[in-house]
N, C-alpha and C positions, 0 to 999 in steps of 0.2 A: 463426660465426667469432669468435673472444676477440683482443682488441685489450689487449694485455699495454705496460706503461709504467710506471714509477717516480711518483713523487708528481708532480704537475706537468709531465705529461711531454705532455701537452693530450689526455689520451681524452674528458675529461666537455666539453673545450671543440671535438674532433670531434664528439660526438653532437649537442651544442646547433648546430653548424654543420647537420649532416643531417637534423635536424628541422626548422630555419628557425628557432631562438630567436634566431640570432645571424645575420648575413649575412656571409659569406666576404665576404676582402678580393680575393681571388685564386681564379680554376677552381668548378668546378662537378660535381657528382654527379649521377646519376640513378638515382632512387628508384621502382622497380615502370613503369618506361618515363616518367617523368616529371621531368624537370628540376630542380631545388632553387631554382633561380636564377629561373625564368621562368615556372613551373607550381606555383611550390608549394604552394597551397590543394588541387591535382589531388594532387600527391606525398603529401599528408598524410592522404589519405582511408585511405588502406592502410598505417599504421605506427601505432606506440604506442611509450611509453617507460615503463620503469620507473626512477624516480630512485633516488641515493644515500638517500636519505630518503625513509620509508614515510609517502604523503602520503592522512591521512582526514579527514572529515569530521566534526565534533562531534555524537555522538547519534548516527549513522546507521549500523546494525548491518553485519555480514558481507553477508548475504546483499542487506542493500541496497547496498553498495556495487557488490558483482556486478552488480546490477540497473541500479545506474544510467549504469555503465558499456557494456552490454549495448546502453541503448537510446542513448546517446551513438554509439555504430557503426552503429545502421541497425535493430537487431534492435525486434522488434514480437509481441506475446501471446503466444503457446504457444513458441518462440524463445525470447523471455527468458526465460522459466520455465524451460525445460530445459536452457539454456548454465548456471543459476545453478545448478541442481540436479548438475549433472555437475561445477561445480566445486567446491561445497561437498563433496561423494561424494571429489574428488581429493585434495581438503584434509583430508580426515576431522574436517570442519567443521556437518555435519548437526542434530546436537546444537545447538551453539552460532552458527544463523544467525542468532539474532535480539541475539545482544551485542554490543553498540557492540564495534568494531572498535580502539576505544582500550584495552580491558580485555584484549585478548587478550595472548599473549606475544611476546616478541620476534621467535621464529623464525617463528610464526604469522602475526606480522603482515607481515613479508618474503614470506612463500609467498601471502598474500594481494591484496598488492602486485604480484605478480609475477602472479596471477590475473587482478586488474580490469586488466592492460596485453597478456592474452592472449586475454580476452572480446570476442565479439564478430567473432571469426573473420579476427584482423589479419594482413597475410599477411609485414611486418616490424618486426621487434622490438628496442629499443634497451634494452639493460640496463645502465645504470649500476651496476658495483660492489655487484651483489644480494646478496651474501654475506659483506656488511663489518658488522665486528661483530658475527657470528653464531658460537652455540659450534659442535661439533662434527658433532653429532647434526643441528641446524636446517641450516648447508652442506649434509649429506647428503638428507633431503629435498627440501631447495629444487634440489638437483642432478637427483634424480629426477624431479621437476617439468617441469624444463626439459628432460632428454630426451625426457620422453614426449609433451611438447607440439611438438618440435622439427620433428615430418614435415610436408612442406606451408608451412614457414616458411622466411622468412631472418631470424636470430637475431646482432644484434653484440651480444657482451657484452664488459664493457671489465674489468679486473680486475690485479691485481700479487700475486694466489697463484698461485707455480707448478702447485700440483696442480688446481688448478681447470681453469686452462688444457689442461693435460694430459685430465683425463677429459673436458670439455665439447668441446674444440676439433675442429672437421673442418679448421680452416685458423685459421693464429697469425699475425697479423700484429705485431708490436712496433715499436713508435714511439718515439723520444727526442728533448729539445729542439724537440713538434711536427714531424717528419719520419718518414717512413716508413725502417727502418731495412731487413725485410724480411720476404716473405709468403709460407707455403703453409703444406705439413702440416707434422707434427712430424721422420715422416721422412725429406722431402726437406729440411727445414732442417737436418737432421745432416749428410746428403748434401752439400749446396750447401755448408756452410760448414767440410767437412772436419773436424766434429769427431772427437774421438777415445772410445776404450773407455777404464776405469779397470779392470786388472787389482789384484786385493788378495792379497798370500800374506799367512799367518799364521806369523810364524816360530817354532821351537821354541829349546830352550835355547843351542843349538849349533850357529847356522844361520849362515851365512857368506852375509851381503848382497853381500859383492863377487863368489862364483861365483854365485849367482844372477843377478845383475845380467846379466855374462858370458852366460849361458844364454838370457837375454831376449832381449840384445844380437844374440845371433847367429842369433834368428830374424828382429829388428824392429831394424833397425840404427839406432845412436844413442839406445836406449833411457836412460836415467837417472833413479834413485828419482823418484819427485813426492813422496812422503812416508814416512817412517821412522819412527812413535811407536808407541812402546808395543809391542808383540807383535807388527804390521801394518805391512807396508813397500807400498806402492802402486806404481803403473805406468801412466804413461801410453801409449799404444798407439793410433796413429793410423789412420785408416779403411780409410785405402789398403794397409794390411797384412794386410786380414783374412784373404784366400788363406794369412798366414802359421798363422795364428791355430792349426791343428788339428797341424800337428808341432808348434808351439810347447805344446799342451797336452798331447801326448801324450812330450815328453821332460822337462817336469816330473811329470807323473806317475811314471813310470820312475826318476823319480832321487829323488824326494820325502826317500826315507833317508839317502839322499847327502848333501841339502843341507837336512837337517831342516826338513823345509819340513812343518808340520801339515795346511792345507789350503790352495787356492786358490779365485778367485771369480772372472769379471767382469762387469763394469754397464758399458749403456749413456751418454753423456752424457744428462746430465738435460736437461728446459728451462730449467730456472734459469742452468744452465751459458749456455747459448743462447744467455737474456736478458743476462746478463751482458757477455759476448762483444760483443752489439749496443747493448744500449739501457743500457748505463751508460759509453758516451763515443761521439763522434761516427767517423763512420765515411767513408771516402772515396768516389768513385764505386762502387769495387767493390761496394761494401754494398747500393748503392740498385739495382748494376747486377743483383746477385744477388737481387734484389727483383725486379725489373721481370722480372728474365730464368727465372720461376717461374711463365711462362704455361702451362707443362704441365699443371702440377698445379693452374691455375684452372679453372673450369669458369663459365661464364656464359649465364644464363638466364632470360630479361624470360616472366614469365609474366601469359597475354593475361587476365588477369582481368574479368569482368563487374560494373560498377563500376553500382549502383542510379542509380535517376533523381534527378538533384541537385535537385527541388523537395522531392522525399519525403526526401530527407537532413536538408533545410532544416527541413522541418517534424518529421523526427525529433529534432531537436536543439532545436528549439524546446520541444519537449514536455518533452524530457529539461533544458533550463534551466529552464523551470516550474514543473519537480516539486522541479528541487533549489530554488528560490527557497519553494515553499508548504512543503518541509520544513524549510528554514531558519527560515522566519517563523511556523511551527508551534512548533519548537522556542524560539524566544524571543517565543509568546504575550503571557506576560507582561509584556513590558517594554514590547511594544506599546501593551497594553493599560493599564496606567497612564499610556501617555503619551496616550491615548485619554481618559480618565477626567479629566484634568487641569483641561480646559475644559469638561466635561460638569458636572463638579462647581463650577466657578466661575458657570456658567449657573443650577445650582441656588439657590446664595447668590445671588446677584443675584435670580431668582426670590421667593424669601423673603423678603430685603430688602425689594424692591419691593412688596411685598405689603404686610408691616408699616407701611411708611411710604405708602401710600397707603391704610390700609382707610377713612379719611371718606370715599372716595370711592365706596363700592358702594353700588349700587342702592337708592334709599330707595322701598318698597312707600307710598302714598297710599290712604289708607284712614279716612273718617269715626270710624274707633277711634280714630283718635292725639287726637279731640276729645272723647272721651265725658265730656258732662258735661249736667246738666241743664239749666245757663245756655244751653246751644248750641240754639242753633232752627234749624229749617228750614220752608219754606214750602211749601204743595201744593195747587195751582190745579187742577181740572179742571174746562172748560168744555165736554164733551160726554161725558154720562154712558151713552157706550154698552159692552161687553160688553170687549171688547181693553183700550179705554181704561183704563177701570174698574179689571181685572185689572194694567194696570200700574202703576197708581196706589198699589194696596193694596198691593202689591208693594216699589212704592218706599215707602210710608209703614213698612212690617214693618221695611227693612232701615235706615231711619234712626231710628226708636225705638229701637229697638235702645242705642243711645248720646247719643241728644240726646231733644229735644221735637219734635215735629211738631207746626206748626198747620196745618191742612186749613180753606181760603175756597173763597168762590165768586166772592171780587172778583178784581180785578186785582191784582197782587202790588205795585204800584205801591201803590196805594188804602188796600192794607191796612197798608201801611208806617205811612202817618201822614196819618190820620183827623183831620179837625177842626182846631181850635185846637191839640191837642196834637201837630200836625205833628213839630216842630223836637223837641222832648223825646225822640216818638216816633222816630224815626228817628233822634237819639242810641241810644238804647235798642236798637235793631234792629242798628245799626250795630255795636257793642259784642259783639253775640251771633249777628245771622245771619250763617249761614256758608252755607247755599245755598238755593235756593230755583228752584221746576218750576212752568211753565205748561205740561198738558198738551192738546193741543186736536186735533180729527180731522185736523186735516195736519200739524200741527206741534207739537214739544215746545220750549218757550222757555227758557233757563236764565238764571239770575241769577246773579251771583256777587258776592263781599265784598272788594274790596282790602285792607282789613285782614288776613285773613286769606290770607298767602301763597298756599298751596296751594287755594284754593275752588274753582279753577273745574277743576283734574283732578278734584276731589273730588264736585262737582258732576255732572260728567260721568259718571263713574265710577257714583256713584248710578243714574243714568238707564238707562245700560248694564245693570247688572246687575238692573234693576228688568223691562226692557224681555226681559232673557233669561230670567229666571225665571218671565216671564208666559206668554211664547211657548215655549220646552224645555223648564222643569222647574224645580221647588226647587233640583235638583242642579247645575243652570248655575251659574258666576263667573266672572267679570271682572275682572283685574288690573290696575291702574294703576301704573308704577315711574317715579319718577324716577330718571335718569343726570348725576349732577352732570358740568355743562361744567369740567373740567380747565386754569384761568385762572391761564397760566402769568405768574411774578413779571416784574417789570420788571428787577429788575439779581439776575442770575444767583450762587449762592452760589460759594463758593471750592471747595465740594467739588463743586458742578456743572461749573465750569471746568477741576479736575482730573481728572474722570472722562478724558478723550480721550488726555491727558497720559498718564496711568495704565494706560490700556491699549494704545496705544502700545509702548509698554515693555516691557508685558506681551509683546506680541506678536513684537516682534526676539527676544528671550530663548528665548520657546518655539520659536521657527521656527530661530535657530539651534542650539538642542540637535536639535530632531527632524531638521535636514537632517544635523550630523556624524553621525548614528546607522546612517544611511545607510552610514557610510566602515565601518562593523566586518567585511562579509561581505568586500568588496574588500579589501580592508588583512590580513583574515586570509589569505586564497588568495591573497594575493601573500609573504605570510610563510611558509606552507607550501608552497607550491610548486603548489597545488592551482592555481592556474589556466593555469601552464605547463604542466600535464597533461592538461586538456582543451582549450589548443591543440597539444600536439603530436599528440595523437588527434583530432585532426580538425575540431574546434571552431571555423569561424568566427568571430572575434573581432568584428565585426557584429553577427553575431548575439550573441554573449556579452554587449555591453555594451548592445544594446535588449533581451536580454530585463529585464536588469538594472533598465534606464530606463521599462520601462514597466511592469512589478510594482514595483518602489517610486514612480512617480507612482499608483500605485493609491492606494496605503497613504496616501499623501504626500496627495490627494483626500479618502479617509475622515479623516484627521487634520484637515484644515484646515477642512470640513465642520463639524467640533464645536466647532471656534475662531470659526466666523464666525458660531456658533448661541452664544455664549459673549460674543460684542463687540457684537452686532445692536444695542444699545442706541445706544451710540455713533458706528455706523457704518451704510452703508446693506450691506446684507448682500452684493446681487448686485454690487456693485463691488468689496468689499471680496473676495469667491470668485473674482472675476476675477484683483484685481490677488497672491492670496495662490499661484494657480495658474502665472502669470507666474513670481512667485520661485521655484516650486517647479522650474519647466522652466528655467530659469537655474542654478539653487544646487545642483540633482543632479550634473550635468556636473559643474562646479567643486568640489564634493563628492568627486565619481572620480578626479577629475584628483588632488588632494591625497592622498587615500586611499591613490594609489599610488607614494606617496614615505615609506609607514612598511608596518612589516611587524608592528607588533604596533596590535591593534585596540582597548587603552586609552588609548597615547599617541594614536592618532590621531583619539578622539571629541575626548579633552580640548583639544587644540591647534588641532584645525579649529572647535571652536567657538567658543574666545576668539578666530579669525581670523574668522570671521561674527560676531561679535559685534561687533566693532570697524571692520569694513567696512560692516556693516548697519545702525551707529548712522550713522556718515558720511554713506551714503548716504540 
């Protein structure tokens, strides 16, 4: 059916009514046995629309747009494949399935448009003005199109070309000032509103319009020129005469010489005539009654369709949100990813900073080398000269030669300190120079050590150890000793310690409010193109549309802030700080959407939402 209107005459504000965009103020329609008013997430399972504007997707070729359409209705594996392969084949699009769907041409991308809103096997079909804008040749196609898709459907196309109307319509309704002015075919609407025939003669040099007239007159009484220019005198001739029509034609034939009359013609009233008639000034009951009073020529027909099981819808639409959010977030990889990399890379300099400014602190190896010198002594007692003993004794003495002097007694390492008189001297002396010193004995080994020298007694140890392993495993045994310097933090903290928290702070509102407006670009855009009115009028859940939304960007929103809290951990305790960053994330989304969907272009609305998070986020 074509729903024919003047500019503003409310078709595109009917269609937004019978989809559910808009909520009547007044009455109610039903759509495939389903209510508008009471059922209508039921009503919308089985309709599509094709807007005034051909609405696509950035990056996402022909053949995927079919596709994604396809599974948006229900369709599933070998189905989609062959709804896209039959429409591409219609389109003579085969060639070109895989070019972004933005590069094609005009009339292309109208027939395409009018494709992803016939996919999927919809049983009615809303056409806004499919053919506005198009030259000659693309009307013609997209005309073909919609014939051949037409069996099996109910089709409103809404439109203000009369020839459109004409070749598409099985039933015209015309509306003006939002009213129904009047409906059926083309012709009983000639019928009903008595229009008339346009007879045309052509006159010759010598042709006498007043016996003509005369001759007309006296088949179709009260006849009078309609128009007289040029060579062409016209005649209006009303319906009701048409019984006259055939003496009328056969006594200007006959007289043609008589009254120089070259040739004759007549046409039908057109539709435009029609349109005219009705829908360019308001009309009285008659109009509406000749409306209403064209139940003949309606035919009405609730077809029992078998409508899938609405869990599998749920999760068809799910799948089909998923793919278009990973192809979306596919197609702007990159932007992701730098803002991924942001805090990856400030973890790095912190990393290296930190490094540099702490390397006094790594591991200092203890090792009798850092004393080799021959002032350095060490003492070596063994009081049981058996076999093990022995072997670890020569063991230890190899490994302290090495860098110092060994003296080897059989006294007490006491004793041998300071002998005699020269006690006090001695053990100056000792004191100044030993650095360790082993009593080895069959149960027990005794060690000495030197407070002067800091390090003696791991060094001491140490010795013993690797004296004791290379006696018992091998030459090849060793033993490492490390000191880990205790990290003894200052007493009154630096100004650049104090600003660290400060600093990152800051850091953190800034980055959180760019990464949360980045979020508004997908929403803000499909509400600028139209694109998301198109997958609620096909059937789209709006629930579903904005959790899939909410919970693939809390993903992202997760991975993001993941690398911020691996980036601040210095600062802050990590698992609180993951907590409280996931908090704003599940707060600041919503609030994100909500904004998003007060601009329709997706620059002004990163920049604007985020100097509003930024100035709320400092606040707060």
């Amino acid at each position: 059916m074509v729903l024919l209107g003047h500019n503003g005459a409310g078709k595109t504000t009917t269609i937004q009514m019978l989809t559910g965009t808009i909520t009547p103020s007044s009455g109610t329609a039903v759509i495939n046995g389903y209510d508008i008013q009471t059922e209508r997430p039921q009503a919308r399972q089985s309709l599509s629309i094709c807007p005034q504007r051909s609405v696509f997707f950035n990056g996402l070729s022909a053949a995927s747009h079919l596709r994604l359409y396809s599974r948006l209705r229900g369709l599933k594996g070998a189905a989609v494949k062959q709804e896209v392969n039959s429409y591409l084949r219609k389109l003579s699009l085969t060639e070109k399935a895989k070019t972004p769907a933005r590069l094609l041409s005009g009339g292309t991308q109208r027939r395409l448009a009018l494709a992803c809103a016939l996919c999927g096997n919809v049983k009615v079909l809303f056409c806004d003005e499919p053919s506005s804008g198009l030259d000659p040749y693309s009307r013609l196609e997209l005309w073909k199109l919609l014939l051949d898709e037409k069996q099996g459907r109910t089709i409103l196309l809404t439109t203000h070309q009369m020839d459109e109307g004409e070749v598409l319509a099985d039933r015209i309704a015309i509306i003006s000032d939002g009213r129904l002015r009047c409906l059926g075919t083309l012709a009983f609407l000639k019928k009903q509103n008595d229009t008339s025939y346009l007879l045309t003669c052509e006159k010759g040099p010598n042709c006498n319009v007043s016996r003509l007239t005369q001759l007309i007159a006296a088949h179709v009484p009260y006849t009078r020129p309609h128009s007289n220019i040029g060579s062409d005198v016209s005649y209006r001739l009303p319906h009701r005469f048409l019984g006259s029509f055939g003496p009328l034609f056969k006594d200007l034939e006959q007289q043609k010489e008589q009254l120089d009359v070259v040739g004759f013609g007549l046409s039908s009233t057109s539709l435009a005539e029609i349109f005219m008639s009705h829908g360019a000034e308001d009309l009285g009951s008659g109009g509406r009654t000749s409306g209403g009073g064209s139940s003949d020529e309606q035919s009405q027909s609730q077809e029992q369709s078998r409508h899938p099981n609405r869990c599998l819808r749920y999760l068809s639409q799910w799948e089909a949100m998923l793919l278009k959010k990973f192809l979306y977030t596919y197609d702007r990889k990159w932007m992701f990813l730098v803002i991924l990399l942001v805090p990856i890379v400030l973890y790095i300099v912190t990393l290296l900073r930190r490094s540099s400014d702490s390397s006094w602190l790594a591991r200092l190896p203890l090792t009798i080398a850092d004393y080799k010198s021959e002032d350095v002594k060490v003492i070596l007692q063994l009081k049981s000269d058996t076999r093990p003993l022995r072997d670890i004794a020569n063991a230890y003495q190899e490994l302290a030669q090495q860098y110092c002097t060994v003296e080897r007694t059989s006294q007490n390492v006491e004793d041998y300190i300071g002998p005699g008189q020269e006690t006090l001297e001695r053990i100056y002396a000792m004191k100044n120079s030993l650095i360790a010193a082993a009593t080895i004995d069959q149960e027990t080994v005794v060690l000495s050590r030197n407070d002067l020298f800091v390090h003696s007694a791991p060094i001491s140890l140490n010795l013993v150890f690797n004296a004791m392993a290379k006696a018992m495993v091998g030459p090849e045994a060793s033993i490492e000793v490390t000191n880990a310097p205790y990290d003894m933090p200052t007493e009154e903290p630096s100004f650049e310690e104090m600003a660290k928290p400060v600093v990152a702070g800051g850091f953190i509102i800034i980055y959180l409010c760019i990464v949360l407006a980045l979020f508004a670009i997908l929403v803000s855009q499909e509400k600028g193109t139209q694109i998301r009115m198109q997958q609620q009028v096909s059937g789209v859940d709006m629930t579903t549309y904005w959790l899939s939304h909410f919970i693939t960007d809390l993903a992202v929103y997760f991975v993001i802030v993941m690398a911020l809290t691996l980036a601040v951990r210095e600062v802050c305790k990590p698992g609180e700080m993951l907590l409280i960053l996931m908090i704003i994330g599940v707060a600041g989304l919503p609030f994100t959407y909500m904004l998003a969907c007060l601009f329709g272009d997706s620059g002004s609305a990163v920049m604007i939402i985020t100097n509003i998070n930024i100035v709320f986020g400092s606040i707060l």
